[in-house]
Backbone bond lengths (Angstrom), bond angles and torsions (degrees), N, CA, C in turn:
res aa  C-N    CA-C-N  psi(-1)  N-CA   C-N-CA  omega(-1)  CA-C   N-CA-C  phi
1 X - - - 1.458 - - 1.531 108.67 -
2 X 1.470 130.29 122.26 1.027 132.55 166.90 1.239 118.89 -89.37
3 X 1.707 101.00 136.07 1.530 100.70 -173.02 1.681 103.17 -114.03
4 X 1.669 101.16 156.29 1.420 105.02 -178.80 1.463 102.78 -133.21
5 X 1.703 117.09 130.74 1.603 91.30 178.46 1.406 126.82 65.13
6 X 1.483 126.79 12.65 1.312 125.64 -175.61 1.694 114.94 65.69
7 X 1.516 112.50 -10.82 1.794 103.27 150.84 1.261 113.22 -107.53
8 X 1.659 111.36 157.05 1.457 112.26 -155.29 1.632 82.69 -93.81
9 X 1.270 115.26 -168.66 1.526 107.26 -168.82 1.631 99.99 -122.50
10 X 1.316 115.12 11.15 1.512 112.98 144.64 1.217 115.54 -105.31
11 X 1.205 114.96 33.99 1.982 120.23 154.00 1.235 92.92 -103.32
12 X 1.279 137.69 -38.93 1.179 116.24 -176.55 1.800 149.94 -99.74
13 X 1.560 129.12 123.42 0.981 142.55 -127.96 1.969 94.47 -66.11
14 X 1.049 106.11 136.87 1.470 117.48 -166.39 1.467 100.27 -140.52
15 X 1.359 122.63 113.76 1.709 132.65 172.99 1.592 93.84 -43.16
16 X 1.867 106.05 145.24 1.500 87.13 158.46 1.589 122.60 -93.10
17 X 0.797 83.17 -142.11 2.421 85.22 -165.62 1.683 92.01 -98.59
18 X 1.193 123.94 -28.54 1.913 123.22 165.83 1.683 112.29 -78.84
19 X 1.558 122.63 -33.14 1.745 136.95 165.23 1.700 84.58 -60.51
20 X 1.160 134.88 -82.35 1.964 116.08 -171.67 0.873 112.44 -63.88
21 X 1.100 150.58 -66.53 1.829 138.29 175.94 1.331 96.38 -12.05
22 X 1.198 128.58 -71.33 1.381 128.00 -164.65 1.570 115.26 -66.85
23 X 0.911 137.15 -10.51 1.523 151.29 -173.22 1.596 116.14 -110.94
24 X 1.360 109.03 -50.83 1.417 127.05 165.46 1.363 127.75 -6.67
25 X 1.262 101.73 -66.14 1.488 127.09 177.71 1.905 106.46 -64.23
26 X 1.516 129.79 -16.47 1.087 110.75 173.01 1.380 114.46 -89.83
27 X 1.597 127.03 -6.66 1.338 121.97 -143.33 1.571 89.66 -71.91
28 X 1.113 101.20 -173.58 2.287 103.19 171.43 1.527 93.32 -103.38
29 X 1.394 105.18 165.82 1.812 109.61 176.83 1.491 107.93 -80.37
30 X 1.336 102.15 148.36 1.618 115.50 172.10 1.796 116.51 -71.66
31 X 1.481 88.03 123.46 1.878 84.01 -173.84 1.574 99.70 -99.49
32 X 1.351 119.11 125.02 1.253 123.16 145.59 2.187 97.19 91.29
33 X 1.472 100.99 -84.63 1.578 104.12 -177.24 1.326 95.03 -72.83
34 X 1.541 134.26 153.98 1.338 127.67 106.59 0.963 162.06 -66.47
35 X 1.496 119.92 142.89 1.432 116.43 -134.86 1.690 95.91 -78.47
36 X 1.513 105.98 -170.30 1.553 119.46 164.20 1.405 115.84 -74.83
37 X 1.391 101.37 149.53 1.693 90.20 -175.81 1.781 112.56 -50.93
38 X 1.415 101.52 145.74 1.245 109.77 -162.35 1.584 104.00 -73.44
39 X 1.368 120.95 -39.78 1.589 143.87 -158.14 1.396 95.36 -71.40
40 X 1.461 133.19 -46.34 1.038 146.70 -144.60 2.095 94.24 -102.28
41 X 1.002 142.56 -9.58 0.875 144.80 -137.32 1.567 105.60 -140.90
42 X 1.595 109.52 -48.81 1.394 129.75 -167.92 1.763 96.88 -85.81
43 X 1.404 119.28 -27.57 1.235 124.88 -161.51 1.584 81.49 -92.44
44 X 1.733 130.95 -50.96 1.408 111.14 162.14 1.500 142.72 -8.89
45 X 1.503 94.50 -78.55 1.508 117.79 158.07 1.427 124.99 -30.68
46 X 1.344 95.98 -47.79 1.983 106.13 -165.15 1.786 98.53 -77.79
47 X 1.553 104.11 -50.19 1.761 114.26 160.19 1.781 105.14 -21.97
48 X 1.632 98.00 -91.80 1.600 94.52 -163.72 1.572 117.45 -62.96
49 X 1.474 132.66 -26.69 1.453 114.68 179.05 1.299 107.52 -74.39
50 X 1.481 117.76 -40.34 1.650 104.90 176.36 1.714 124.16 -46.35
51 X 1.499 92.75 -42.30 1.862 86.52 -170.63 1.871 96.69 -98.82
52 X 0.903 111.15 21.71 1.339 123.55 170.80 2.053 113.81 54.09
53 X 0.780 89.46 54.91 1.725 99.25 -169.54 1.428 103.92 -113.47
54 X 1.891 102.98 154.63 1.457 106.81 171.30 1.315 117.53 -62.72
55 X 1.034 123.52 162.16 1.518 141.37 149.19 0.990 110.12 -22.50
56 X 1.092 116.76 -66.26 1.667 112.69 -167.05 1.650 101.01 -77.09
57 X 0.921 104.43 -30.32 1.927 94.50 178.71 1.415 115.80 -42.94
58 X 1.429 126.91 -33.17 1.433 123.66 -140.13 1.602 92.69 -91.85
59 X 1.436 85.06 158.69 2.170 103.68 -160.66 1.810 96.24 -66.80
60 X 1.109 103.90 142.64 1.210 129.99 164.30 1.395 121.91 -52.02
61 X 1.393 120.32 -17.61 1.311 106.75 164.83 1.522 113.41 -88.55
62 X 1.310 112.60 9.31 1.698 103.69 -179.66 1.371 98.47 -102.60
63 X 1.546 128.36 21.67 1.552 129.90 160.47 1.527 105.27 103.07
64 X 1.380 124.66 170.30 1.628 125.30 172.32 1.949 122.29 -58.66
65 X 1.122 87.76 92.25 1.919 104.42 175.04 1.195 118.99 3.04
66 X 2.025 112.58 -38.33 1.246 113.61 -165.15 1.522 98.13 -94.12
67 X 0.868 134.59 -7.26 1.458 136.17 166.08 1.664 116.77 -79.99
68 X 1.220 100.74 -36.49 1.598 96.93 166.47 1.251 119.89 -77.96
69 X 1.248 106.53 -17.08 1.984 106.99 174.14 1.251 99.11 -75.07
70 X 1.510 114.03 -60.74 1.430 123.24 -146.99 2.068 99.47 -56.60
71 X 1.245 110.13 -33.17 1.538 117.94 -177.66 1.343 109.63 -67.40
72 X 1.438 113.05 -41.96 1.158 105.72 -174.00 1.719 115.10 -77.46
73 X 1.380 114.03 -47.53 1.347 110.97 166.68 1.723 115.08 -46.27
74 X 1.464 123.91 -54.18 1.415 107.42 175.30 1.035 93.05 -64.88
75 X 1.766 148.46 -131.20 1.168 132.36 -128.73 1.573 138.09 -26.00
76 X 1.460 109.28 -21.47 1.502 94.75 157.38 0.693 124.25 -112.53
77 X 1.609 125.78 18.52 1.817 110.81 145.25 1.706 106.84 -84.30
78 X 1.101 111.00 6.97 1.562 111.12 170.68 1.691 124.49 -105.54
79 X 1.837 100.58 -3.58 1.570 121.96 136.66 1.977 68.25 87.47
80 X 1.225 126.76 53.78 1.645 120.67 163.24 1.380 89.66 -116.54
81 X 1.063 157.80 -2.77 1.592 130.19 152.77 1.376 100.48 -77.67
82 X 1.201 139.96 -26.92 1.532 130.33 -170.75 1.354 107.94 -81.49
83 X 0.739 113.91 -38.95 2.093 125.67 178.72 1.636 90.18 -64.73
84 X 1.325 127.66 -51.62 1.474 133.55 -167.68 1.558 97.42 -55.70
85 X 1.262 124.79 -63.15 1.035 136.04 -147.75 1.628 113.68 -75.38
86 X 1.297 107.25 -52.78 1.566 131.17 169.16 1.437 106.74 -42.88
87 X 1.458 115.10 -49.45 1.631 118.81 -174.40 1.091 107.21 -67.83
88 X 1.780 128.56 -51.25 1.182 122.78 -161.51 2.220 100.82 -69.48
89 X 1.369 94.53 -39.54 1.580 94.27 168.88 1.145 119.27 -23.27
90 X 1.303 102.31 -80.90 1.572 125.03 162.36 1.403 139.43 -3.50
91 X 1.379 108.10 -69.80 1.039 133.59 145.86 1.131 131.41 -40.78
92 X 1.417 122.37 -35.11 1.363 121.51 -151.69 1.529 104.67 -100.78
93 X 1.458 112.01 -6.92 1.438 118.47 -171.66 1.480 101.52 98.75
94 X 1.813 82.93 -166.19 1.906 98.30 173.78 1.917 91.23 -112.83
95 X 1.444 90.32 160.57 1.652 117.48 -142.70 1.611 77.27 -83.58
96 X 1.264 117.07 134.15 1.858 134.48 156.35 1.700 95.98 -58.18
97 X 1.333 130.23 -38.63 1.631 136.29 -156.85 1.646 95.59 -145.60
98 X 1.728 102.07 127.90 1.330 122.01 154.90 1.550 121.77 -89.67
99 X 1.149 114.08 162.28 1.605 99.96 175.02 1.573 107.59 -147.59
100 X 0.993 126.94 149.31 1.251 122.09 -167.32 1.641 114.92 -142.49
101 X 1.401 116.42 121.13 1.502 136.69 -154.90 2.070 90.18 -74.06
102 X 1.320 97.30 140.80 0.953 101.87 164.80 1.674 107.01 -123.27
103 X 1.199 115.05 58.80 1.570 112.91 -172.94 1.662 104.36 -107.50
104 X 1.180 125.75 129.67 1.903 130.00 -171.16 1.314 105.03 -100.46
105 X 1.081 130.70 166.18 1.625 125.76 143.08 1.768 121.43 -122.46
106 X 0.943 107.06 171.71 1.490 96.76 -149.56 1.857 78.09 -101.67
107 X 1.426 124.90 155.57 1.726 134.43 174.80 1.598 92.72 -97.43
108 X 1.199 119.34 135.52 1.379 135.82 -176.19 2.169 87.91 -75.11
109 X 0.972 125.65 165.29 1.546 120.16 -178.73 1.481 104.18 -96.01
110 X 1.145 121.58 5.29 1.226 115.30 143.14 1.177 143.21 -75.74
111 X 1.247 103.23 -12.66 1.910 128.38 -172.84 1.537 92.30 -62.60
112 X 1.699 117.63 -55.08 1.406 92.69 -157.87 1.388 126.40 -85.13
113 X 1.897 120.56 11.93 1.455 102.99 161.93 1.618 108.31 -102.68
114 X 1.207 114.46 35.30 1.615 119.27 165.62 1.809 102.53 -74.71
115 X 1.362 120.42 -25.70 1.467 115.73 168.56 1.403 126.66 -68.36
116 X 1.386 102.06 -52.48 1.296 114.80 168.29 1.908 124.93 -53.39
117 X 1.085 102.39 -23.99 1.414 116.21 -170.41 1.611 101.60 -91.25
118 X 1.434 118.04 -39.55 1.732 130.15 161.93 1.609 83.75 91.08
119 X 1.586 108.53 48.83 1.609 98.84 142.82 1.364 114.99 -126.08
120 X 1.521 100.95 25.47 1.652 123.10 165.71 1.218 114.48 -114.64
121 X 1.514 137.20 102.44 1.416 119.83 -160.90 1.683 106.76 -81.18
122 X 0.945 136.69 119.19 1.476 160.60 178.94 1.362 99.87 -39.83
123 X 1.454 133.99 121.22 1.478 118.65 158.71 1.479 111.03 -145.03
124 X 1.262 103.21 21.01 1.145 113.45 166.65 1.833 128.38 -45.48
125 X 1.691 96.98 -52.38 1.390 92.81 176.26 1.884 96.55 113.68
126 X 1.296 99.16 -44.18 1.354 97.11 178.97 1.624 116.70 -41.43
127 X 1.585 103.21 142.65 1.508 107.36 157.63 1.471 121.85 -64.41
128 X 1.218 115.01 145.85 1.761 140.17 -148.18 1.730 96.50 -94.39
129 X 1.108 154.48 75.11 1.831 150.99 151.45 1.787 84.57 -2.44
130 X 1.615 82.12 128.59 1.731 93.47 164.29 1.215 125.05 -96.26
């Protein structure tokens, strides 16, 4: 068992080779350098947003942190997780089970004279105090 970083590298979550086949086809082409392995990198990514951790948290065998950020920020300003995501949707049918987030955010107390000021556009419907 090879260890990296004090995790062995069958602790850590690795796309399989049929999970990229299917994804593959959205990445953009490599200009000029080649990139880092993609499998090793993308399975990075999927690592830290799933367990919800910084960047820098994520294990060392999924390569240097700033490379897994830096990929993920370009590709989704290049809208390839959304193309990724949409297809596999797609594919997958319509869902047997919906699920629905119950997560809030709290309005800083400044939020609520952003209406009053009309750099909140109103759509409430409510009648307007004269």
């Amino acid at each position: 068992m090879v260890m990296l970083g004090g995790i062995a590298m069958t602790d850590l979550l690795l796309l399989s080779e049929a999970q990229m086949r299917r994804i593959e086809p959205y990445f953009p082409l490599s200009h000029g350098i080649a990139r880092v392995d993609d499998r090793r990198v993308i399975s990075g990514i999927v690592f830290v947003i799933r367990n919800g951790l910084r960047w820098r948290d994520a294990p060392p065998g999924y390569g240097p942190h700033k490379t897994i950020y830096n990929r993920f920020v370009r590709w989704s300003r290049l809208g390839v997780f959304n193309k990724i995501f949409a297809e596999l949707a797609r594919k997958a049918g319509k869902p047997s089970r919906l699920m629905i987030d119950a997560t809030h955010l709290k309005a800083h107390r400044t939020a609520a004279s952003l209406l009053k000021k009309g750099l909140f556009p109103d759509v409430s419907g409510a009648r307007k105090a004269a």
